[in-house]
Backbone and ligand atoms as CSV (ligand in chain L), in Angstrom:
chain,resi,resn,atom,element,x,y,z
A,1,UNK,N,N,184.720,-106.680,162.735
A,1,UNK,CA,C,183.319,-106.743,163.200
A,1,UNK,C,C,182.967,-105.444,163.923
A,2,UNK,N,N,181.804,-104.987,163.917
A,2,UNK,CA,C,181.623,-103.685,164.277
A,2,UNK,C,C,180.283,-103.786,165.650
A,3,UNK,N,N,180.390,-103.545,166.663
A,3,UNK,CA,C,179.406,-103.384,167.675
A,3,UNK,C,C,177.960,-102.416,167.315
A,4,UNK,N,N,178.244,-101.523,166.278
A,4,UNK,CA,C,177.083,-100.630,165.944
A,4,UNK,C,C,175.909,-101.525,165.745
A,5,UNK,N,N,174.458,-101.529,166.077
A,5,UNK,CA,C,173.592,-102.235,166.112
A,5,UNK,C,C,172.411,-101.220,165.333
A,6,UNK,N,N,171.051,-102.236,164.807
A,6,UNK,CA,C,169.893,-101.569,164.368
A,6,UNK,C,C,169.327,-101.088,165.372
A,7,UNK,N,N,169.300,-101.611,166.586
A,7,UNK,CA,C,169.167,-100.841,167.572
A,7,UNK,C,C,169.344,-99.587,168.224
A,8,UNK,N,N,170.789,-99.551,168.526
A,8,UNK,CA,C,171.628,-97.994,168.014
A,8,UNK,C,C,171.284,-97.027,167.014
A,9,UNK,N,N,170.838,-97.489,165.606
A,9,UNK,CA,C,170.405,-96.977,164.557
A,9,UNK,C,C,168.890,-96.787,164.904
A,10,UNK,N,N,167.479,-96.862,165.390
A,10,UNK,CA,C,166.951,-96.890,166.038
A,10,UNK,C,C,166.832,-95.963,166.758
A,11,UNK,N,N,167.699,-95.380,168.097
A,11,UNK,CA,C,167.621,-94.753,168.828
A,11,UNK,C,C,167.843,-93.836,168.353
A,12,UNK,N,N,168.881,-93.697,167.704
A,12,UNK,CA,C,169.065,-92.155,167.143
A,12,UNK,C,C,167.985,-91.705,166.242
A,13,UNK,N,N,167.421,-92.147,165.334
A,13,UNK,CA,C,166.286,-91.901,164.944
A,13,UNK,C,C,165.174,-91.690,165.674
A,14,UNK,N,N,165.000,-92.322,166.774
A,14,UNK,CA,C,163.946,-91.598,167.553
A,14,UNK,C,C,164.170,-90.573,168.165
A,15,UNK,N,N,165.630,-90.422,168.423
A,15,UNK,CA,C,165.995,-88.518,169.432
A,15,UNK,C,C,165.702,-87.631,168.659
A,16,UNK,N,N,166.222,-87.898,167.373
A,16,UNK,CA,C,166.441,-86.903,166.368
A,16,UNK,C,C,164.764,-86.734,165.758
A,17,UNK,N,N,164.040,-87.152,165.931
A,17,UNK,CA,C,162.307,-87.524,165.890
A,17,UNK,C,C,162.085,-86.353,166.795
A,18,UNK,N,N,162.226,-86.587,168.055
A,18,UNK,CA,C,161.774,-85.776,169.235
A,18,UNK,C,C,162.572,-84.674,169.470
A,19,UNK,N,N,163.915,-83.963,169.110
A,19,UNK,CA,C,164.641,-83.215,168.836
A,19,UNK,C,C,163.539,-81.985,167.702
A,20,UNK,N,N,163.262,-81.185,168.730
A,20,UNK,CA,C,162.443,-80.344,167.501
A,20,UNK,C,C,163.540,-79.490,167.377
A,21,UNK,N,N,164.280,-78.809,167.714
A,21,UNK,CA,C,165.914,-78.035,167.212
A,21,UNK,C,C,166.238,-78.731,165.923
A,22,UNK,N,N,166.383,-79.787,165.707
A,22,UNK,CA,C,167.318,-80.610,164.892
A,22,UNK,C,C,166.545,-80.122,163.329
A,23,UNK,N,N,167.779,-79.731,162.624
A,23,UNK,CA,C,166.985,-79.528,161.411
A,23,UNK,C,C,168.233,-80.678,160.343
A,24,UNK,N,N,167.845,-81.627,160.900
A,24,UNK,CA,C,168.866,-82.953,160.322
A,24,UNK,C,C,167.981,-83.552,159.224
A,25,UNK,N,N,168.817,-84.205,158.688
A,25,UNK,CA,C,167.961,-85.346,157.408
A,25,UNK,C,C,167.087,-85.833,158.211
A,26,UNK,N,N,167.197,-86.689,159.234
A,26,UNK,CA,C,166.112,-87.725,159.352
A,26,UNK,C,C,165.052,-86.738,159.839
A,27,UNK,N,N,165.471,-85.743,160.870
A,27,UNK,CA,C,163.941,-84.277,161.562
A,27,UNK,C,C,163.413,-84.304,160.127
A,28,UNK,N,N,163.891,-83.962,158.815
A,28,UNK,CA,C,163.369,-83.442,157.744
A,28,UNK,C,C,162.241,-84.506,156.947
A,29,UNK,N,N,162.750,-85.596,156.905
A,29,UNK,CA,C,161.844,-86.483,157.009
A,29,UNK,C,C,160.535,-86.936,157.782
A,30,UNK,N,N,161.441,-86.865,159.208
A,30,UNK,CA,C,159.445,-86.721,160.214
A,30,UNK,C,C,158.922,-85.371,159.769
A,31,UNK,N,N,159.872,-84.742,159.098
A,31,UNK,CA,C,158.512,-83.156,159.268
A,31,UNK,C,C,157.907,-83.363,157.873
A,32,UNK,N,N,158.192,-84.077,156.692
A,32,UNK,CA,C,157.400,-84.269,155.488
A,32,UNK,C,C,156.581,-85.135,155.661
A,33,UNK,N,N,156.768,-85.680,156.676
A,33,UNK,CA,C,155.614,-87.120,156.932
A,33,UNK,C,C,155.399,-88.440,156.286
A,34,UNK,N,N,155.071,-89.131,156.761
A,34,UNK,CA,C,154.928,-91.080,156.591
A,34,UNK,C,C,154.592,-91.144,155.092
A,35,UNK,N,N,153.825,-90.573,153.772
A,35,UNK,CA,C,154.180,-90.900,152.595
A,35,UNK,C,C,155.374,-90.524,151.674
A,36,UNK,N,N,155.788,-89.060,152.307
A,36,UNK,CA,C,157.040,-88.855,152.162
A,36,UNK,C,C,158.190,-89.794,152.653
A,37,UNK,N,N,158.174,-90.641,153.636
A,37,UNK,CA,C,159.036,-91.732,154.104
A,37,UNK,C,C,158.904,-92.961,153.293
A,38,UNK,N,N,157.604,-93.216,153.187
A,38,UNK,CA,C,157.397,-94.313,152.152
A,38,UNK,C,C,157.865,-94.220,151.062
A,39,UNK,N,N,158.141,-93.100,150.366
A,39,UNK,CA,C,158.075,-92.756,148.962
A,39,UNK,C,C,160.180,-93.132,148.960
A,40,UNK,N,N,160.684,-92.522,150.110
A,40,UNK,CA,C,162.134,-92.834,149.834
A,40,UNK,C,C,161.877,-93.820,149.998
A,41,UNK,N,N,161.844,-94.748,151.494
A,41,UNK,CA,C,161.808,-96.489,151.361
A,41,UNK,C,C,162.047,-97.128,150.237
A,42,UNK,N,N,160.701,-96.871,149.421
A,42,UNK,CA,C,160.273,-97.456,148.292
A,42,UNK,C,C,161.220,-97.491,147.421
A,43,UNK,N,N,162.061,-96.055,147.092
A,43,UNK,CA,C,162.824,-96.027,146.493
A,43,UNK,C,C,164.511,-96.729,146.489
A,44,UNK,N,N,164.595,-96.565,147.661
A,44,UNK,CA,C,166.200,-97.284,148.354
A,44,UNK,C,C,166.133,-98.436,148.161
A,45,UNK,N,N,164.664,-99.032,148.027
A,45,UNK,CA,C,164.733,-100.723,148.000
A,45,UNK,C,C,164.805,-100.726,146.584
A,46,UNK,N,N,164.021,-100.040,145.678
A,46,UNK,CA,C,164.293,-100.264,144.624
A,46,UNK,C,C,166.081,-100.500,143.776
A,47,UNK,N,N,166.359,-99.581,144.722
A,47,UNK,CA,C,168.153,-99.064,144.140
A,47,UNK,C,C,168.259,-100.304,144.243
A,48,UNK,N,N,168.511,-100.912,145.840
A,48,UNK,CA,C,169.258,-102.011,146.376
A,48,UNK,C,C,168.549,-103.307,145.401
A,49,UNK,N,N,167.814,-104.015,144.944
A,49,UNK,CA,C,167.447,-105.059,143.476
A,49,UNK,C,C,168.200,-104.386,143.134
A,50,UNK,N,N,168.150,-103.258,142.259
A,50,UNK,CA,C,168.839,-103.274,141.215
A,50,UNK,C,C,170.727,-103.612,141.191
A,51,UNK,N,N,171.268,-102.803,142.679
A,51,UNK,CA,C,172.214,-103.123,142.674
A,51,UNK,C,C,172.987,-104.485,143.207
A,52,UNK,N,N,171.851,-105.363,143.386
A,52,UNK,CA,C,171.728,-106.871,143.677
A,52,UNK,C,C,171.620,-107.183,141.925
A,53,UNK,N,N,171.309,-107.158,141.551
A,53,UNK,CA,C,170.683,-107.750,139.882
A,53,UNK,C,C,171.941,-107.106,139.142
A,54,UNK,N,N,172.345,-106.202,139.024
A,54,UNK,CA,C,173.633,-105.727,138.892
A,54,UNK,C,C,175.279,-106.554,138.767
A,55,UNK,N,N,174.945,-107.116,140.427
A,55,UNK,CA,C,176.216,-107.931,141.241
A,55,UNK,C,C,177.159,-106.852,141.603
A,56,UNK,N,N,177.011,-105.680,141.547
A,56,UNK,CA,C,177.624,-104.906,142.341
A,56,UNK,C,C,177.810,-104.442,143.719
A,57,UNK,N,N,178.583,-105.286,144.156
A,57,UNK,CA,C,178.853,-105.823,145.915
A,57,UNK,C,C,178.865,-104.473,146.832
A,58,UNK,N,N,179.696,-103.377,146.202
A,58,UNK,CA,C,180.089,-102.270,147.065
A,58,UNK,C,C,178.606,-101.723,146.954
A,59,UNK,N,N,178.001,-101.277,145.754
A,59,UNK,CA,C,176.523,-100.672,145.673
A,59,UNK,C,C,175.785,-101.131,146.200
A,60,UNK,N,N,175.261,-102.611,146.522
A,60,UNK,CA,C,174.523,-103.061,147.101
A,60,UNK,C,C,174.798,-102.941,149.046
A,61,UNK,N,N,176.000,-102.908,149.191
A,61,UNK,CA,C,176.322,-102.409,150.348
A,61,UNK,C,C,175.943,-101.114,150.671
A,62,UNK,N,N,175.279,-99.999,150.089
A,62,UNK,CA,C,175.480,-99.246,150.306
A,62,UNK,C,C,173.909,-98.846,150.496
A,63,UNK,N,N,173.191,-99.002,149.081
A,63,UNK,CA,C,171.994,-99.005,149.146
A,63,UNK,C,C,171.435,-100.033,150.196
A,64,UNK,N,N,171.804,-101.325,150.921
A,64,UNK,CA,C,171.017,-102.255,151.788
A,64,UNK,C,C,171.105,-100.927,153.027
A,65,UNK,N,N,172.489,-100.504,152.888
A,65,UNK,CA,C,172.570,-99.275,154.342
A,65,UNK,C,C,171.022,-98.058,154.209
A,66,UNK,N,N,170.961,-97.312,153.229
A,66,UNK,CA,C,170.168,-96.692,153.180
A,66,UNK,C,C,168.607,-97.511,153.487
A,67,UNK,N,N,168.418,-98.286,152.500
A,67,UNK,CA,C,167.162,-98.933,152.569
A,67,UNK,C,C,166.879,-99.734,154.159
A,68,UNK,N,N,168.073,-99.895,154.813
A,68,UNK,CA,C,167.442,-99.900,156.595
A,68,UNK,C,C,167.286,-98.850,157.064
A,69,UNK,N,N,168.012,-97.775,156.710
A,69,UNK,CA,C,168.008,-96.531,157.454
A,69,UNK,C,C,166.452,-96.177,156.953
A,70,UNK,N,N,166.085,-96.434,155.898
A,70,UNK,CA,C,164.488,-95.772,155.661
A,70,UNK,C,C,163.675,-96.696,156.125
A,71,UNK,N,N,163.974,-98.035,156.367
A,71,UNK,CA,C,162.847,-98.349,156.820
A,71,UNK,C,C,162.579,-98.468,158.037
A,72,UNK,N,N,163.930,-97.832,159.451
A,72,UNK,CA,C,163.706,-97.763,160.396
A,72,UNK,C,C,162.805,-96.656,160.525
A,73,UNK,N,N,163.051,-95.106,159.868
A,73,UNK,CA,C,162.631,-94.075,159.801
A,73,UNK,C,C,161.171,-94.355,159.577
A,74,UNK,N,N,160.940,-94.974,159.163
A,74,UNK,CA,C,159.548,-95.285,158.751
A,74,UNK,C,C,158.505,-96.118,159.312
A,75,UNK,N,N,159.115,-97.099,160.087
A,75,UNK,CA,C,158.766,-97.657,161.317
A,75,UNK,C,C,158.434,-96.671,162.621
A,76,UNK,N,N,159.776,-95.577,162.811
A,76,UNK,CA,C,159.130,-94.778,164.105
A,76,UNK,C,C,158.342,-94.182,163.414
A,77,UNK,N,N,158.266,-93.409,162.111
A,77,UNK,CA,C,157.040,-92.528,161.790
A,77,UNK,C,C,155.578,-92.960,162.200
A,78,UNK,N,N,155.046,-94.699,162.268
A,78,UNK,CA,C,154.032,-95.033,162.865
A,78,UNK,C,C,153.983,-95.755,163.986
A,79,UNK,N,N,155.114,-95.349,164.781
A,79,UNK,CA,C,155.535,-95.455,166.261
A,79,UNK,C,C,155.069,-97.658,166.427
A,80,UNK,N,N,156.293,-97.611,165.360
A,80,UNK,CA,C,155.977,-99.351,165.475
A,80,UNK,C,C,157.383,-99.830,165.621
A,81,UNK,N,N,157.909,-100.692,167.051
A,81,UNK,CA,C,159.229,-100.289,167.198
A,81,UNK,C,C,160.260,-101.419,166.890
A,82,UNK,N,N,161.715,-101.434,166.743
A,82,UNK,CA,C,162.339,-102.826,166.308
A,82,UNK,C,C,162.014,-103.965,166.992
A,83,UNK,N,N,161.794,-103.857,167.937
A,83,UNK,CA,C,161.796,-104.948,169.027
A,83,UNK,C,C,160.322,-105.567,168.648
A,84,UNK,N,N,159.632,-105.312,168.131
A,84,UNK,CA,C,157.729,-105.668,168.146
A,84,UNK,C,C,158.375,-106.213,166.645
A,85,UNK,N,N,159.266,-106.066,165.440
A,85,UNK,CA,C,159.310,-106.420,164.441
A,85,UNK,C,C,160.270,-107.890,164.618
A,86,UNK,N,N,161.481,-107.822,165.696
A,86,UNK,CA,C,162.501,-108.808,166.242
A,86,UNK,C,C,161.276,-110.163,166.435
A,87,UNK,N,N,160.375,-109.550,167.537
A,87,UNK,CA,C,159.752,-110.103,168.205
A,87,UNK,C,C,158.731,-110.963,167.190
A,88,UNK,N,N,158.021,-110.341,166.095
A,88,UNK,CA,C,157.750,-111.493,165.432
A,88,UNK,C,C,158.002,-111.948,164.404
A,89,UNK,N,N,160.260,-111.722,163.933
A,89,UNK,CA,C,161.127,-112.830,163.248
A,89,UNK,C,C,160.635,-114.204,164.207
A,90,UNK,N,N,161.233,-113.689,165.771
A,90,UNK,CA,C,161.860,-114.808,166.714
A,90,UNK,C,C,160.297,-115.587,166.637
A,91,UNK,N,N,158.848,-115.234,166.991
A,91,UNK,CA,C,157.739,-116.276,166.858
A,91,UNK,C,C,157.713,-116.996,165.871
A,92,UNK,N,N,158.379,-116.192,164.538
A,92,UNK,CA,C,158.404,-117.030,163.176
A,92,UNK,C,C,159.097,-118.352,163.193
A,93,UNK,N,N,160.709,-118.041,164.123
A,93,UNK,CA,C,161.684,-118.645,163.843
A,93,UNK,C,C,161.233,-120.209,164.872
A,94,UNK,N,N,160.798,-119.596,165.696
A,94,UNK,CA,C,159.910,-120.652,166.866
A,94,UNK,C,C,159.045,-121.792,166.174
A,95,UNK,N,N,158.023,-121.458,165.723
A,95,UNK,CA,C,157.211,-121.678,165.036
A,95,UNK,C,C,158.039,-122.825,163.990
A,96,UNK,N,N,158.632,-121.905,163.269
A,96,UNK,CA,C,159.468,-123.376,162.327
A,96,UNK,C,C,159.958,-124.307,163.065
A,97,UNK,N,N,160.688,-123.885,164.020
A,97,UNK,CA,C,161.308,-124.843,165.116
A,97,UNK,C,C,160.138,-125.792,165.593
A,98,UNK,N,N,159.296,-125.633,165.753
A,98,UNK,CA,C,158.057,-126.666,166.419
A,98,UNK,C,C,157.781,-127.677,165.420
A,99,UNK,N,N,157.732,-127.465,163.872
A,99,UNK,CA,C,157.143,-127.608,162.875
A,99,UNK,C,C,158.138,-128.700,162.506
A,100,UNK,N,N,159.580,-128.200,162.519
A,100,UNK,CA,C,160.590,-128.685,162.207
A,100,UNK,C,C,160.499,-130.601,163.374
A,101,UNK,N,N,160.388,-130.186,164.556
A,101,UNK,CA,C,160.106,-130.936,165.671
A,101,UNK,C,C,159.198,-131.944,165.237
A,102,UNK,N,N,157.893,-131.021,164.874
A,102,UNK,CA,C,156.914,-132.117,164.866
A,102,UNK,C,C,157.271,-133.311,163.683
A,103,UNK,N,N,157.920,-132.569,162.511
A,103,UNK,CA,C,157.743,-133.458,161.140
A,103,UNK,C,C,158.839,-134.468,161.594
A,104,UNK,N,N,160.146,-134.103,162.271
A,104,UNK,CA,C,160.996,-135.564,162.578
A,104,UNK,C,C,160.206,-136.131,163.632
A,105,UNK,N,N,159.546,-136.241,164.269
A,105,UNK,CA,C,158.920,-136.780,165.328
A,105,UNK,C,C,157.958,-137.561,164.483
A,106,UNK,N,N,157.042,-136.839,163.409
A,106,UNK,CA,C,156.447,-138.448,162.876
A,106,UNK,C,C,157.145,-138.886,161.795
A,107,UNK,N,N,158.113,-138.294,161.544
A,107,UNK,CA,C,159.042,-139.623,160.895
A,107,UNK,C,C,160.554,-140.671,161.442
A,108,UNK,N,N,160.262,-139.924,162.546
A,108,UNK,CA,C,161.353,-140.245,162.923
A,108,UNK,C,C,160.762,-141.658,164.047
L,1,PRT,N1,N,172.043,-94.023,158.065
L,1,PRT,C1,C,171.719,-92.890,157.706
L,1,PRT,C2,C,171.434,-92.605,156.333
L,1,PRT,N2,N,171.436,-93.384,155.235
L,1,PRT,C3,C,171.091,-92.561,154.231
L,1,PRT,N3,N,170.866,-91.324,154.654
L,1,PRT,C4,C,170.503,-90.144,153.895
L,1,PRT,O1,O,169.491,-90.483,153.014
L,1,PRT,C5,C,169.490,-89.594,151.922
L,1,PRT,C6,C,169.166,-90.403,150.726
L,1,PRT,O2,O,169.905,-90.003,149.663
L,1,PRT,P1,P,169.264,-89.666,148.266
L,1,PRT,O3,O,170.399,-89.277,147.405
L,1,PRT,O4,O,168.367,-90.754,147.815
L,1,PRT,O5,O,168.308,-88.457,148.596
L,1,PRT,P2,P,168.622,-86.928,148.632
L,1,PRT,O6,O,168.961,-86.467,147.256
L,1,PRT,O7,O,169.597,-86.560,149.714
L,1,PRT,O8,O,167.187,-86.451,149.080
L,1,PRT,P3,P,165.872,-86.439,148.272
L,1,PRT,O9,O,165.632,-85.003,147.918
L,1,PRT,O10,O,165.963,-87.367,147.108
L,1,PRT,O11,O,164.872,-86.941,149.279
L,1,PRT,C7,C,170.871,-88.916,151.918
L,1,PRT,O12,O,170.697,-87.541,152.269
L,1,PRT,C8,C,171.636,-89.662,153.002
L,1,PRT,O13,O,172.491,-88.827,153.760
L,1,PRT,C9,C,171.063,-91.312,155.975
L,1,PRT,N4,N,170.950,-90.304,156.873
L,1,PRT,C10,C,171.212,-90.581,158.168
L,1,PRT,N5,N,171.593,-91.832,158.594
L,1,PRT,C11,C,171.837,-92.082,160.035
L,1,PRT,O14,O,171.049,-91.216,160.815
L,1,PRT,C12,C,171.866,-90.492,161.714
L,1,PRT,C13,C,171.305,-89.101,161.874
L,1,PRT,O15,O,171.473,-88.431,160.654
L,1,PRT,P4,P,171.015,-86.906,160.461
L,1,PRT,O16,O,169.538,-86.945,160.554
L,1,PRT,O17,O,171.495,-86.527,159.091
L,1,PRT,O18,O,171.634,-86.126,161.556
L,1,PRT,C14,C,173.269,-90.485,161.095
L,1,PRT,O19,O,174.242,-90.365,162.087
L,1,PRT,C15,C,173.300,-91.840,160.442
L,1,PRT,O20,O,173.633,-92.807,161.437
């Protein structure tokens, strides 16, 4: 099990954002800008189906890695952050939970 978090993944993407020295992959990306980010996204997700539809376990491992890494990148590009995206899984997950509540409650 590994402690590394999307979070962690996250942060570094935002230093390396604000790092104007950095002439790294992800700097190179904020400096082509948000359709240029979209345009990989788009693409990494595409890989990852395919290497899901495939059944190729290691590929799909690899591409799911990239295709978070772009879509964190792409998230700070419009300064929209993990925690605001966490935040409304967990209302989702709530929400079912109530729903879940209410329906045994009138059948129960
Ligand atoms: N997780 C990733 C990560 N996943 C994928 N990639 C890069 O994403 C690119 C996608 O590969 P492709 O073959 O599709 O694209 P390419 O041919 O390199 O580029 P294009 O010309 O097609 O755009 C590769 O260059 C990968 O290195 C990543 N680059 C960085 N990270 C993380 O970001 C951190 C900072 O990285 P740097 O910005 O490189 O310092 C690293 O420590 C990692 O934790």
């Amino acid at each position: 099990m590994t402690d590394f978090t999307l979070d962690d993944l996250a942060a570094l993407i935002k230093s390396r954002r604000k790092d104007n020295a950095s002439t790294s992959y992800t700097k190179s990306l904020f400096d082509a800008g948000a359709p240029r980010i979209a345009k990989k996204f788009g693409e990494e997700a595409v890989e990852t189906i395919i290497a899901a539809l495939d059944g190729d376990r290691s590929a799909l491992i690899n591409e799911a890695a990239d295709t978070l890494y772009h879509l964190l990148v792409m998230l700070e590009a419009r300064d929209v952050s993990l925690t605001e995206v966490l935040r409304e899984l967990e209302r989702r997950t709530q929400q079912s939970g109530l729903a879940e509540k209410a329906s045994r409650g009138a059948n129960g």
